[in-house]
PDB file with SEQRES, HELIX, SHEET and CRYST1 records, atoms N, CA, C and O in Angstrom:
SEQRES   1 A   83  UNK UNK UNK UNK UNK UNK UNK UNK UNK UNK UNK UNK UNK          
SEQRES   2 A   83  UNK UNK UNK UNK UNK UNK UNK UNK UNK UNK UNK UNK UNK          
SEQRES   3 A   83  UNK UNK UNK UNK UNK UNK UNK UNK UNK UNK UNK UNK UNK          
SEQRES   4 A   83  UNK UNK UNK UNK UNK UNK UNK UNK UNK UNK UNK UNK UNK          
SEQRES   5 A   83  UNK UNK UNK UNK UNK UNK UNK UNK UNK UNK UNK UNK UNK          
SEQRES   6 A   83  UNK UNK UNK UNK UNK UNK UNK UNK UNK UNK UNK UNK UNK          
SEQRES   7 A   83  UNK UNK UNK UNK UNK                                          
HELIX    1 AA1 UNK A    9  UNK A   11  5                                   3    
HELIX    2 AA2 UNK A   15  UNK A   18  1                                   4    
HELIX    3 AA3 UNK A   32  UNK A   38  1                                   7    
HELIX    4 AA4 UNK A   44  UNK A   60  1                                  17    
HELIX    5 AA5 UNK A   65  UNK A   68  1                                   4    
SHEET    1 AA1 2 UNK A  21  UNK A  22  0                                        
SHEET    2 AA1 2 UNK A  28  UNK A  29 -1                                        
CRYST1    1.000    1.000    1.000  90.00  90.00  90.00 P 1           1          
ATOM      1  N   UNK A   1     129.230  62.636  72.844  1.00  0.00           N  
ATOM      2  CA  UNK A   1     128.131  62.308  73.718  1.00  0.00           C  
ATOM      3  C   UNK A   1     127.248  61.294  73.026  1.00  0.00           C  
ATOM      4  O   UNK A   1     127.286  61.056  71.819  1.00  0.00           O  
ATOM      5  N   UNK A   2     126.559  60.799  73.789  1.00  0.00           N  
ATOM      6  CA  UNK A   2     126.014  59.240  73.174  1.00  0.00           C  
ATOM      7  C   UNK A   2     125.207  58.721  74.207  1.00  0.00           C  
ATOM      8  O   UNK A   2     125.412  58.833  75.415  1.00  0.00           O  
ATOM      9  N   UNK A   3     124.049  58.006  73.509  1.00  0.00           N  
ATOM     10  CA  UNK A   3     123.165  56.959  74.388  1.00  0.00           C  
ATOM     11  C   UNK A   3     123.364  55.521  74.036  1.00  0.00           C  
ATOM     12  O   UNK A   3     123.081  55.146  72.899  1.00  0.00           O  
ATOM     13  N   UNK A   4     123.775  54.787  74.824  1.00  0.00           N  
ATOM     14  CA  UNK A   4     123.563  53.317  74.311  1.00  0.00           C  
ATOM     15  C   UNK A   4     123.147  52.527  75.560  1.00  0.00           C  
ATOM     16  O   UNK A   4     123.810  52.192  76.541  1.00  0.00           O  
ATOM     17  N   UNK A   5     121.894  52.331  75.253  1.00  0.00           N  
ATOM     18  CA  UNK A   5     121.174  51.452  76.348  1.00  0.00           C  
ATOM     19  C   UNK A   5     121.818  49.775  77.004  1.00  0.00           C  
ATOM     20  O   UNK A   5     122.511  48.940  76.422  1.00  0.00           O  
ATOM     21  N   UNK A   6     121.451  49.769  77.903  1.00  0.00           N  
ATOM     22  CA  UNK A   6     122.377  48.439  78.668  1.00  0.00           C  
ATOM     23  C   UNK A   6     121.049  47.580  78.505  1.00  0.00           C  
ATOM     24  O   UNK A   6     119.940  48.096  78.363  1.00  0.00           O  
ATOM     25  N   UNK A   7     121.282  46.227  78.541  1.00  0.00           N  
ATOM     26  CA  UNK A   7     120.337  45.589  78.815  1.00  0.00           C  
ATOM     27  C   UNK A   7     121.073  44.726  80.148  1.00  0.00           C  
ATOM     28  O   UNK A   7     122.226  44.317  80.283  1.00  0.00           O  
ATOM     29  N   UNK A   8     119.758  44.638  81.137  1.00  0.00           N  
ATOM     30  CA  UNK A   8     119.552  43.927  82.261  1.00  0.00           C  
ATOM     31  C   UNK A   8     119.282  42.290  81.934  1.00  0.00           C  
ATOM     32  O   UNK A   8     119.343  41.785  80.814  1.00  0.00           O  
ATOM     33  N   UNK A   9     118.926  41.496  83.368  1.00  0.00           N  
ATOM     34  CA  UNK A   9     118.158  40.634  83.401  1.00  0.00           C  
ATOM     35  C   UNK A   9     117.290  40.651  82.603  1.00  0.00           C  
ATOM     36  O   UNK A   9     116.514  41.591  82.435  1.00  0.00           O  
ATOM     37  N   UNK A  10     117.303  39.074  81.684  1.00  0.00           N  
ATOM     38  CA  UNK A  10     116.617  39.063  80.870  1.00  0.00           C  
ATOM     39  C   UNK A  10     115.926  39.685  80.020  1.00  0.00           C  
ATOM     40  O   UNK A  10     114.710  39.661  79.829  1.00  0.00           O  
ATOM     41  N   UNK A  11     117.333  40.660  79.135  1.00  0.00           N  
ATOM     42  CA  UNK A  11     117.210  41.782  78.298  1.00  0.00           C  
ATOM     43  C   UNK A  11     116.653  42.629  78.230  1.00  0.00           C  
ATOM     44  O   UNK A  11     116.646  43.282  77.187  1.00  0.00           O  
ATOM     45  N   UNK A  12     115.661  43.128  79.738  1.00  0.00           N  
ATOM     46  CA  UNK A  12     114.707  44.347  79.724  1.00  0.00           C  
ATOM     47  C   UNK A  12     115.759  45.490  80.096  1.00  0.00           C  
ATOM     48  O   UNK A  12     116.734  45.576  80.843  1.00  0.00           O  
ATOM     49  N   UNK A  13     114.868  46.589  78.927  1.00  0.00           N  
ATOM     50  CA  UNK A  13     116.371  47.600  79.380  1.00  0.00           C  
ATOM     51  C   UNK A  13     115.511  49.044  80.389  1.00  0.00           C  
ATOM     52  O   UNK A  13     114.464  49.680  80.263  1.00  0.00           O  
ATOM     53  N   UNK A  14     116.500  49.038  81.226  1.00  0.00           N  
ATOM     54  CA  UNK A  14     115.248  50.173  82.040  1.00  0.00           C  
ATOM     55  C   UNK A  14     115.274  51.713  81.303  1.00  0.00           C  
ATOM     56  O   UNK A  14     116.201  52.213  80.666  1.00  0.00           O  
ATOM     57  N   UNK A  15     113.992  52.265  81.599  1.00  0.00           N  
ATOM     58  CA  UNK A  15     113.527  53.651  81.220  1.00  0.00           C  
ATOM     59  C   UNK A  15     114.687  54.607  81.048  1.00  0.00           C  
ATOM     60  O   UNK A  15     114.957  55.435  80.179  1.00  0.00           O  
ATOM     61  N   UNK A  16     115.467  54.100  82.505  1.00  0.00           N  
ATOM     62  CA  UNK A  16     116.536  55.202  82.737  1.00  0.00           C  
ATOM     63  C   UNK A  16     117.719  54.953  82.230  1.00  0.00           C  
ATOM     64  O   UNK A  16     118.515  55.866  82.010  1.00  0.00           O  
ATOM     65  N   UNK A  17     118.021  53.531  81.950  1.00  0.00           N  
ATOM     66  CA  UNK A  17     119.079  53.337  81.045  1.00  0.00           C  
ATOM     67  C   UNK A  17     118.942  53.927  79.777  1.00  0.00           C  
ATOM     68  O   UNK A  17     119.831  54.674  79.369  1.00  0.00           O  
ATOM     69  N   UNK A  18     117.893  53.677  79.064  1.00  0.00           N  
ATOM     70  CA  UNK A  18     117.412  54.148  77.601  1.00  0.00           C  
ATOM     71  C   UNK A  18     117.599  55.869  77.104  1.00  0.00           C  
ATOM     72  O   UNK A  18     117.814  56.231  75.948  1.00  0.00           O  
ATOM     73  N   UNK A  19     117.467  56.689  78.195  1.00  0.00           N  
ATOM     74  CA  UNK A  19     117.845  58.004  78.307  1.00  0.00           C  
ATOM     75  C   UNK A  19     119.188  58.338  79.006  1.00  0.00           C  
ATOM     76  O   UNK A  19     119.552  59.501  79.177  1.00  0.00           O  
ATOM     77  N   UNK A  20     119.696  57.573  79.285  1.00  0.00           N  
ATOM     78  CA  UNK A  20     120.869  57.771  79.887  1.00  0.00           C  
ATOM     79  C   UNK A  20     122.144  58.174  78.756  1.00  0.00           C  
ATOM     80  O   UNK A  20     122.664  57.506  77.862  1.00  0.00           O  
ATOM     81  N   UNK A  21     122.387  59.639  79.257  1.00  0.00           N  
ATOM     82  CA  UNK A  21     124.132  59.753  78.088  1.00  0.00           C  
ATOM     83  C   UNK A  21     125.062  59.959  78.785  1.00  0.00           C  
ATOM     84  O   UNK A  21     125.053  60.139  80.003  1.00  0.00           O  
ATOM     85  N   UNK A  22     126.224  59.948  77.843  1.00  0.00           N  
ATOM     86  CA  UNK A  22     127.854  59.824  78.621  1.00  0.00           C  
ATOM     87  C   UNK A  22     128.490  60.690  77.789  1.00  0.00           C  
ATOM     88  O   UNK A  22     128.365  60.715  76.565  1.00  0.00           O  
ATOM     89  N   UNK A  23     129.292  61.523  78.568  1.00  0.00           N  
ATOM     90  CA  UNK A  23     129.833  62.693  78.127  1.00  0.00           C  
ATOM     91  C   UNK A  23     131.466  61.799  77.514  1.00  0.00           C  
ATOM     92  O   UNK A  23     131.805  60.622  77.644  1.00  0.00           O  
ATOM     93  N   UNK A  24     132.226  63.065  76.793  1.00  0.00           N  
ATOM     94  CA  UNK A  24     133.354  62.188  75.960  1.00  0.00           C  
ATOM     95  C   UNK A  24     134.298  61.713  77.553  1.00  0.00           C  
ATOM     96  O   UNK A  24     135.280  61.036  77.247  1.00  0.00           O  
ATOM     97  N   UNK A  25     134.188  61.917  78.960  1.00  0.00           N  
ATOM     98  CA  UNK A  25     134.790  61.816  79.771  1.00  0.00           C  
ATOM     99  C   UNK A  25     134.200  60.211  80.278  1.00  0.00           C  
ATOM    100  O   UNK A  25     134.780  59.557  81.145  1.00  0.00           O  
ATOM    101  N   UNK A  26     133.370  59.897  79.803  1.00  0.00           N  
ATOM    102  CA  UNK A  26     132.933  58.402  80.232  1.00  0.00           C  
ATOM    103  C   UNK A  26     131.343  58.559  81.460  1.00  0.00           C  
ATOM    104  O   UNK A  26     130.512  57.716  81.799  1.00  0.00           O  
ATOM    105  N   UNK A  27     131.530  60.267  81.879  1.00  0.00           N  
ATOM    106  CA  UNK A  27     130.467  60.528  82.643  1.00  0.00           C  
ATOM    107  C   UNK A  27     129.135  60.056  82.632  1.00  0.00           C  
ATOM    108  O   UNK A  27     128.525  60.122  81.565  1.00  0.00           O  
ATOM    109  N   UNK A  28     128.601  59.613  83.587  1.00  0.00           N  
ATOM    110  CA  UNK A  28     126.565  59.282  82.871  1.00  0.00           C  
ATOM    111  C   UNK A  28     125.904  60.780  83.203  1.00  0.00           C  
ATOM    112  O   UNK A  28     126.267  61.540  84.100  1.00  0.00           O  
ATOM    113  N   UNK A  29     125.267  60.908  82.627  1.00  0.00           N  
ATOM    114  CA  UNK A  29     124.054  61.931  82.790  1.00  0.00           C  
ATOM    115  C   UNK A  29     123.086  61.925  82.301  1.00  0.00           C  
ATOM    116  O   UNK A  29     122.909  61.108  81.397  1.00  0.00           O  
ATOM    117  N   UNK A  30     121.907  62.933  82.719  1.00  0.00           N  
ATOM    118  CA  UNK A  30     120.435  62.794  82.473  1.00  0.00           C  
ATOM    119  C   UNK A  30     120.079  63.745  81.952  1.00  0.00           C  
ATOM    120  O   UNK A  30     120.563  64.663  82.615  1.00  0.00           O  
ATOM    121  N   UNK A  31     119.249  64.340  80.773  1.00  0.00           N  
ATOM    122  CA  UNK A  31     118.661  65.528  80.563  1.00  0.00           C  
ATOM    123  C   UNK A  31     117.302  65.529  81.398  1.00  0.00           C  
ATOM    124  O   UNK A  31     116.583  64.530  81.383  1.00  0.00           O  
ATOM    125  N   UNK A  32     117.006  66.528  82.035  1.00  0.00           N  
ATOM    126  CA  UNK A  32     115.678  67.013  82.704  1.00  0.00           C  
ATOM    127  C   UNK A  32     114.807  66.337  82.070  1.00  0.00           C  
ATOM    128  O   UNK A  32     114.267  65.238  82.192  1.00  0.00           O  
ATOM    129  N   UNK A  33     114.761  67.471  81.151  1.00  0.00           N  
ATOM    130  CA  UNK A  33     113.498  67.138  79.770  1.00  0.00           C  
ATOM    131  C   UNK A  33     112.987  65.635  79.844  1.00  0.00           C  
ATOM    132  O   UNK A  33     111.818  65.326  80.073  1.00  0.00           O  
ATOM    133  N   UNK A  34     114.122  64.664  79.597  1.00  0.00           N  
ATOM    134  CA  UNK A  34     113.947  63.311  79.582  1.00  0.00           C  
ATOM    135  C   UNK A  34     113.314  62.748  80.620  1.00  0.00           C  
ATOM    136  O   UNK A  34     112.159  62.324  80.570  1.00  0.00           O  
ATOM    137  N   UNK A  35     114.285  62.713  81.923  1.00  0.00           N  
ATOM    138  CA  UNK A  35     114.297  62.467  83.585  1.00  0.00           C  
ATOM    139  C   UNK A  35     112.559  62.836  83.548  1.00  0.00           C  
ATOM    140  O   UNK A  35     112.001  61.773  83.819  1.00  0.00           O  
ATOM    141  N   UNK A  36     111.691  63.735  83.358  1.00  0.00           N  
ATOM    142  CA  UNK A  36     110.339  63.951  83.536  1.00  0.00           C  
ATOM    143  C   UNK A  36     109.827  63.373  82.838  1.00  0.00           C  
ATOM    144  O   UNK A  36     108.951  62.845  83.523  1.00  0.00           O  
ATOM    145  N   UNK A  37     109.684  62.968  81.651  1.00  0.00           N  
ATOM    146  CA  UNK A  37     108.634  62.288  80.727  1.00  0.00           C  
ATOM    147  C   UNK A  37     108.843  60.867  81.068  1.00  0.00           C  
ATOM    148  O   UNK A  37     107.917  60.084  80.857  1.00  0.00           O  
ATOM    149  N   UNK A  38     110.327  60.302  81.739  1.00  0.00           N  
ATOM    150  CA  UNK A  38     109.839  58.558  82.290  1.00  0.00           C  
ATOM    151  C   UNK A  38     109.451  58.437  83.047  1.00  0.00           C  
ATOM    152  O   UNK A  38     108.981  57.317  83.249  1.00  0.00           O  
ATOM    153  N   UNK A  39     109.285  59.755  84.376  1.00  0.00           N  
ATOM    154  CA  UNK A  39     108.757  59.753  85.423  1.00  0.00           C  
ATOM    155  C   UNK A  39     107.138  60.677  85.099  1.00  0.00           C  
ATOM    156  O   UNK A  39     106.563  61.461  85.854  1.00  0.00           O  
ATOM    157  N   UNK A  40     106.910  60.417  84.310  1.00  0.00           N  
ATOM    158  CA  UNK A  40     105.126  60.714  83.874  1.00  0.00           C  
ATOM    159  C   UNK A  40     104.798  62.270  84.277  1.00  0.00           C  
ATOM    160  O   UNK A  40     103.623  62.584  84.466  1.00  0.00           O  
ATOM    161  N   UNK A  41     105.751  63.155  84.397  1.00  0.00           N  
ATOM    162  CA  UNK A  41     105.132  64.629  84.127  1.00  0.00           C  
ATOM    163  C   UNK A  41     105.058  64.964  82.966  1.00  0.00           C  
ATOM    164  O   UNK A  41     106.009  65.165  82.211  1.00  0.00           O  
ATOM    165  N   UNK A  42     103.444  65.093  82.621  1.00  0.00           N  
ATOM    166  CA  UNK A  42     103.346  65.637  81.569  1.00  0.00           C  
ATOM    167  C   UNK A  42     103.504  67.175  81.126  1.00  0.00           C  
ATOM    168  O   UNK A  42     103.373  67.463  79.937  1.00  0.00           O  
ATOM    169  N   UNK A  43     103.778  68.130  82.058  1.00  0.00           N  
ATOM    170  CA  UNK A  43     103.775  69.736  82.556  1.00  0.00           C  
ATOM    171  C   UNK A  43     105.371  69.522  83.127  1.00  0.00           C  
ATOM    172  O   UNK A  43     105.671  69.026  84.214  1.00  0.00           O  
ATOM    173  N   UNK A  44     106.508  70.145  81.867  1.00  0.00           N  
ATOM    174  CA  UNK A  44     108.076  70.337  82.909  1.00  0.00           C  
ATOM    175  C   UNK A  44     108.050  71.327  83.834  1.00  0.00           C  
ATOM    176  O   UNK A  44     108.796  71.166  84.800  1.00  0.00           O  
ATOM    177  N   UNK A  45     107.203  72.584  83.785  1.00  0.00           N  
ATOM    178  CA  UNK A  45     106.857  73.116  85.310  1.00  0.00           C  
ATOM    179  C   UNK A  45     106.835  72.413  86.540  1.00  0.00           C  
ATOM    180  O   UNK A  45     107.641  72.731  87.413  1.00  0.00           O  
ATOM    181  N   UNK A  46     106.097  71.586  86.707  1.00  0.00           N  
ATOM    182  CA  UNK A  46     105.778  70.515  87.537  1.00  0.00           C  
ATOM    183  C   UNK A  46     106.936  69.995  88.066  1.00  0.00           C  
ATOM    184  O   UNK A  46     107.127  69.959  89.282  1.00  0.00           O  
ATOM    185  N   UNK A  47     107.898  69.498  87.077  1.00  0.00           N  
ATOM    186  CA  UNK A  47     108.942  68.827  87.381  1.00  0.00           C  
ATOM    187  C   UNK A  47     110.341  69.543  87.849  1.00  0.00           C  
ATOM    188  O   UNK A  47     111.358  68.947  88.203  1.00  0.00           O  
ATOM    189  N   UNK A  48     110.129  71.148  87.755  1.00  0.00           N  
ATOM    190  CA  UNK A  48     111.231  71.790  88.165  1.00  0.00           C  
ATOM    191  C   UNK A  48     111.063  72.018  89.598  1.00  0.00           C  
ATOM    192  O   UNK A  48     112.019  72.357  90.296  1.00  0.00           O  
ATOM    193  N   UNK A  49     109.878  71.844  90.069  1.00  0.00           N  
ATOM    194  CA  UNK A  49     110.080  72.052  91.889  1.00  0.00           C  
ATOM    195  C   UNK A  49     110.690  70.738  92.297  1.00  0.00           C  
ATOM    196  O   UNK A  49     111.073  70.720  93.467  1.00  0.00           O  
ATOM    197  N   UNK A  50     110.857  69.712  91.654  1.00  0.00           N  
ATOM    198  CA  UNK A  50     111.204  68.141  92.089  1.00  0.00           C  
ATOM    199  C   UNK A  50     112.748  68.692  92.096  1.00  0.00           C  
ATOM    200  O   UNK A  50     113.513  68.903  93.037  1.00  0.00           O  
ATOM    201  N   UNK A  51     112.892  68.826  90.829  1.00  0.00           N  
ATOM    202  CA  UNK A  51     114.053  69.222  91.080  1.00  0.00           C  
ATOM    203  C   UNK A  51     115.290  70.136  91.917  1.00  0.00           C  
ATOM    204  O   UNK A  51     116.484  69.883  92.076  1.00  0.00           O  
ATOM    205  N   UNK A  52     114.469  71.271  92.357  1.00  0.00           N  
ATOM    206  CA  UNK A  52     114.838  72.003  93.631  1.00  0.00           C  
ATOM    207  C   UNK A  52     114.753  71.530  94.766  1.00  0.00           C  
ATOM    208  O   UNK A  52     115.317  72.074  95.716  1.00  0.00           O  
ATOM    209  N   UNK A  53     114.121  70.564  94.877  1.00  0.00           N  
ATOM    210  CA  UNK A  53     113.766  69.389  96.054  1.00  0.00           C  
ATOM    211  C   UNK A  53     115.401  68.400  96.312  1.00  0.00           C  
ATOM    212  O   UNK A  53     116.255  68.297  97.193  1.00  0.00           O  
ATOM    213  N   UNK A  54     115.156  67.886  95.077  1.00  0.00           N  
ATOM    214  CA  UNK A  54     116.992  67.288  94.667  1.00  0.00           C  
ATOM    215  C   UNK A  54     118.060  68.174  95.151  1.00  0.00           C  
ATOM    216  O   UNK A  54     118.662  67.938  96.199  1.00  0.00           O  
ATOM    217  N   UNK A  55     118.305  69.197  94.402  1.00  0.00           N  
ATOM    218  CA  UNK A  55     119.245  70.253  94.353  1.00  0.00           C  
ATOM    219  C   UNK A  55     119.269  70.773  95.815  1.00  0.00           C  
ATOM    220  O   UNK A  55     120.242  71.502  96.005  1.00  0.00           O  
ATOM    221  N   UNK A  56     118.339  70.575  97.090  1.00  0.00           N  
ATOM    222  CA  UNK A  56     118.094  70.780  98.508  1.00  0.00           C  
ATOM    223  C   UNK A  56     118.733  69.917  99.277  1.00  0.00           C  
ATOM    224  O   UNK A  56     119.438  70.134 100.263  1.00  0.00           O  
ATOM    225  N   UNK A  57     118.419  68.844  98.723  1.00  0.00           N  
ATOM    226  CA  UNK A  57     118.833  67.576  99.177  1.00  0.00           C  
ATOM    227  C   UNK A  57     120.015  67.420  99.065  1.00  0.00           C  
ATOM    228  O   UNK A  57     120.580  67.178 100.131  1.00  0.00           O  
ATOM    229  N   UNK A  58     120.784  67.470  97.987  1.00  0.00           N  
ATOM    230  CA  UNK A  58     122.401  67.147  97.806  1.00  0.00           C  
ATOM    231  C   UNK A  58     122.809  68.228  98.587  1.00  0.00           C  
ATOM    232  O   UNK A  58     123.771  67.849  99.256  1.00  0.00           O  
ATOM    233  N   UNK A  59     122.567  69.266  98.798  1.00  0.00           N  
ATOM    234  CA  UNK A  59     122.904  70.646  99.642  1.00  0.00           C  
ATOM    235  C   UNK A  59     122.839  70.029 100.961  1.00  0.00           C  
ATOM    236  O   UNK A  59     123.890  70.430 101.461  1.00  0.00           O  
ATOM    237  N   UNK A  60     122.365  69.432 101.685  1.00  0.00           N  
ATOM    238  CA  UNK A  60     121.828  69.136 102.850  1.00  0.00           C  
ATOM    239  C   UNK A  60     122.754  67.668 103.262  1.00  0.00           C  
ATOM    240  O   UNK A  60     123.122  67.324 104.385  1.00  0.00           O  
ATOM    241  N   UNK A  61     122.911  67.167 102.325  1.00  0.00           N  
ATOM    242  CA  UNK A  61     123.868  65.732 102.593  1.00  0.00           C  
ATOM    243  C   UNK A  61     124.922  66.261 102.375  1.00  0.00           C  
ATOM    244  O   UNK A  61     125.759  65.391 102.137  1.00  0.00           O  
ATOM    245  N   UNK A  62     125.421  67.461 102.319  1.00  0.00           N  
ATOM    246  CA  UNK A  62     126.714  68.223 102.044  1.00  0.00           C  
ATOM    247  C   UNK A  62     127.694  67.627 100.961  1.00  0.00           C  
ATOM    248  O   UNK A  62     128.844  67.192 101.010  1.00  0.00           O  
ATOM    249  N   UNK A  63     126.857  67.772 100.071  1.00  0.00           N  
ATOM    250  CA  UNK A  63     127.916  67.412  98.384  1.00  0.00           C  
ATOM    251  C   UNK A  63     127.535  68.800  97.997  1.00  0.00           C  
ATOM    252  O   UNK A  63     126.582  69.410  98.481  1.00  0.00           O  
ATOM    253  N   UNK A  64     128.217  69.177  97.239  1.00  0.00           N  
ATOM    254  CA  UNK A  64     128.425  70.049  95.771  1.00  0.00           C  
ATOM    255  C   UNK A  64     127.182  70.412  94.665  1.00  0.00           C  
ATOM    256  O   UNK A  64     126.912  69.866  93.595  1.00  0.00           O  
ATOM    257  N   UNK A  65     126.677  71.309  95.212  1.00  0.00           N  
ATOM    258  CA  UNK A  65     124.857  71.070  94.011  1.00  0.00           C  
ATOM    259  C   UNK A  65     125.914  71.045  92.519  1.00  0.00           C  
ATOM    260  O   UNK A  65     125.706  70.092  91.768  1.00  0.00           O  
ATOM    261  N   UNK A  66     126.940  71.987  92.125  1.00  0.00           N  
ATOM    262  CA  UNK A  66     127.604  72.508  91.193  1.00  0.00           C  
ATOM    263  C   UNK A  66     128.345  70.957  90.848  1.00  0.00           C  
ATOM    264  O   UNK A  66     128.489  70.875  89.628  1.00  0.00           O  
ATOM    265  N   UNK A  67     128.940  69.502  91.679  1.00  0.00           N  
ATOM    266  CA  UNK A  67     129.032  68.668  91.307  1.00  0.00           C  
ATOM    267  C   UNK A  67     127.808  67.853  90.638  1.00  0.00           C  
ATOM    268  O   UNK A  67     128.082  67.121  89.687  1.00  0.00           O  
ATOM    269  N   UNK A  68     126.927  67.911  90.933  1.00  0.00           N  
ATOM    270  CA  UNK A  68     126.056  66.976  89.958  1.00  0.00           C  
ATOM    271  C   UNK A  68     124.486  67.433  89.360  1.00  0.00           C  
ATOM    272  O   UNK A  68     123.668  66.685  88.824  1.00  0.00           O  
ATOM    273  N   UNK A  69     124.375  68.671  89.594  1.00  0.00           N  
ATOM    274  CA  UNK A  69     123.644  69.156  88.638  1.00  0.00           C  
ATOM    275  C   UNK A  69     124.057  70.765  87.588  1.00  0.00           C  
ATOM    276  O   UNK A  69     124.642  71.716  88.107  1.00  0.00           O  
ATOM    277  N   UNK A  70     123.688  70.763  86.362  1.00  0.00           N  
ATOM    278  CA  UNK A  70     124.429  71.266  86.030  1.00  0.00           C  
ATOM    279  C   UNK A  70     123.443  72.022  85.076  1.00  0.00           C  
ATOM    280  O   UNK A  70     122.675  71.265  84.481  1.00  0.00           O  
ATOM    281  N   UNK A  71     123.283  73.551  84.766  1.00  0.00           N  
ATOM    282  CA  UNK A  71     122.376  74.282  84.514  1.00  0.00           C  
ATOM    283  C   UNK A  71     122.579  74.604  83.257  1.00  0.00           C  
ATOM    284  O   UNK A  71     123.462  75.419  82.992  1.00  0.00           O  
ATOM    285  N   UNK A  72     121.466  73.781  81.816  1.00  0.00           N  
ATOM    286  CA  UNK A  72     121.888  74.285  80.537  1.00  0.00           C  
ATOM    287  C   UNK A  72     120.272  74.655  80.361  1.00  0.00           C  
ATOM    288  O   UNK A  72     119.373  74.196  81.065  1.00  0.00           O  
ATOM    289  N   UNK A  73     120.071  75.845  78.961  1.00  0.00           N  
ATOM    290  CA  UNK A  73     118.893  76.029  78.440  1.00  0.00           C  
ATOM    291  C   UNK A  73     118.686  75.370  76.719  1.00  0.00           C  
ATOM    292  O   UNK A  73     119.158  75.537  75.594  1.00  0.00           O  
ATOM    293  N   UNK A  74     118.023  74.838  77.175  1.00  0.00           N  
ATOM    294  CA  UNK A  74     117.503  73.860  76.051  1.00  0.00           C  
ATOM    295  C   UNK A  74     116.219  74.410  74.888  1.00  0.00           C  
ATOM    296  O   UNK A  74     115.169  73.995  75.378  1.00  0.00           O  
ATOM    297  N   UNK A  75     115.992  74.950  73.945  1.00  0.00           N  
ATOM    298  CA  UNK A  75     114.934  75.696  73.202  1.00  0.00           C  
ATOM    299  C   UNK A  75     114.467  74.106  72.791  1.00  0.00           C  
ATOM    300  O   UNK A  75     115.117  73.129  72.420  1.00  0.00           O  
ATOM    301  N   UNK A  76     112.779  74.374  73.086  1.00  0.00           N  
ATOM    302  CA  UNK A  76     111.988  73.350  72.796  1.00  0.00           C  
ATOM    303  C   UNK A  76     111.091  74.178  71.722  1.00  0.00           C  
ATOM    304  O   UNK A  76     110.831  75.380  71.678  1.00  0.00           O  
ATOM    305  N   UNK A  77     110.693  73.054  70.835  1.00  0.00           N  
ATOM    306  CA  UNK A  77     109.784  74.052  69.721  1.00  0.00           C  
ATOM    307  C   UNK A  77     108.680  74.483  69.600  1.00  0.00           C  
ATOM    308  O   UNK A  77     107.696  73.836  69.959  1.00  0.00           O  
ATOM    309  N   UNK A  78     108.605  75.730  69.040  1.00  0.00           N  
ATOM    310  CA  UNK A  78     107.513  76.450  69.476  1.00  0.00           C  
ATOM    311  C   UNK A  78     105.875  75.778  68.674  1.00  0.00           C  
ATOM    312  O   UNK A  78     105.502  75.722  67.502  1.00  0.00           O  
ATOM    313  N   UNK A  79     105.259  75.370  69.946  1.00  0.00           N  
ATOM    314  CA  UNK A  79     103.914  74.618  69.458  1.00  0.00           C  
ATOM    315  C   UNK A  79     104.472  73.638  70.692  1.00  0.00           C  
ATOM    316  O   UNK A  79     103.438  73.088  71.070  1.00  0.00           O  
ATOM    317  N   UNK A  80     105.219  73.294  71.254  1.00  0.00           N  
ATOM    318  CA  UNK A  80     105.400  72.078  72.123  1.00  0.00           C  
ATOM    319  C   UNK A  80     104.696  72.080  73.842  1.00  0.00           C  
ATOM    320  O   UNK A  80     104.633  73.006  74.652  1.00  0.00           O  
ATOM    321  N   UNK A  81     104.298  70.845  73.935  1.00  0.00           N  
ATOM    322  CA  UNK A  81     103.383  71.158  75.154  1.00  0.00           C  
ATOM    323  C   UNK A  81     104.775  71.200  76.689  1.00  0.00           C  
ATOM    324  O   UNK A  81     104.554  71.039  77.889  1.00  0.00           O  
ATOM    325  N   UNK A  82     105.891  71.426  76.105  1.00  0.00           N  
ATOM    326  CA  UNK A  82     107.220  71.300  77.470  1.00  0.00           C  
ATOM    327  C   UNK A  82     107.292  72.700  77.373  1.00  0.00           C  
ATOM    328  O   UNK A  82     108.466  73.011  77.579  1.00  0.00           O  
ATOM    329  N   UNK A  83     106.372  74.032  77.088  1.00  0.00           N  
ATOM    330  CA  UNK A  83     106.563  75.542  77.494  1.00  0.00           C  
ATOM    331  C   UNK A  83     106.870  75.487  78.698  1.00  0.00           C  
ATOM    332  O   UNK A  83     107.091  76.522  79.326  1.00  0.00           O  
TER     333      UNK A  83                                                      
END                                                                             
């Protein structure tokens, strides 16, 4: 697994490229954790109803929630403001 940022037009590389990883299958994916801090939640509480919002949505356009989101627990350290 690995990040290696792309650069765009005139070498600006976007937020979401920069957090973007690829599994050994060539897959892209996003960690949460990440996905919220470029999108300015400072509280990941906050950002888990967005996400059930998503996870509604792909349900509703009739794809697979189990195809593209995928449920891991991540230990953040203790003193960190992502409780």
């Amino acid at each position: 697994m690995g990040m290696k940022p792309v650069k765009t037009t005139g070498g600006h590389v976007s937020p979401f490229e920069r957090i973007k990883r690829t599994n050994e299958a060539g897959m892209e994916y996003w960690l949460s954790r990440e996905f919220a801090g470029v999108l300015g939640y400072g509280d990941y509480r906050n950002f888990e109803a967005v996400i059930e919002k998503a996870r509604l949505s792909c349900f509703n356009s009739g794809h697979r929630i189990e195809d593209h989101f995928v449920e891991i627990t991540e230990m953040v350290p203790i003193g960190s403001k992502d409780k």
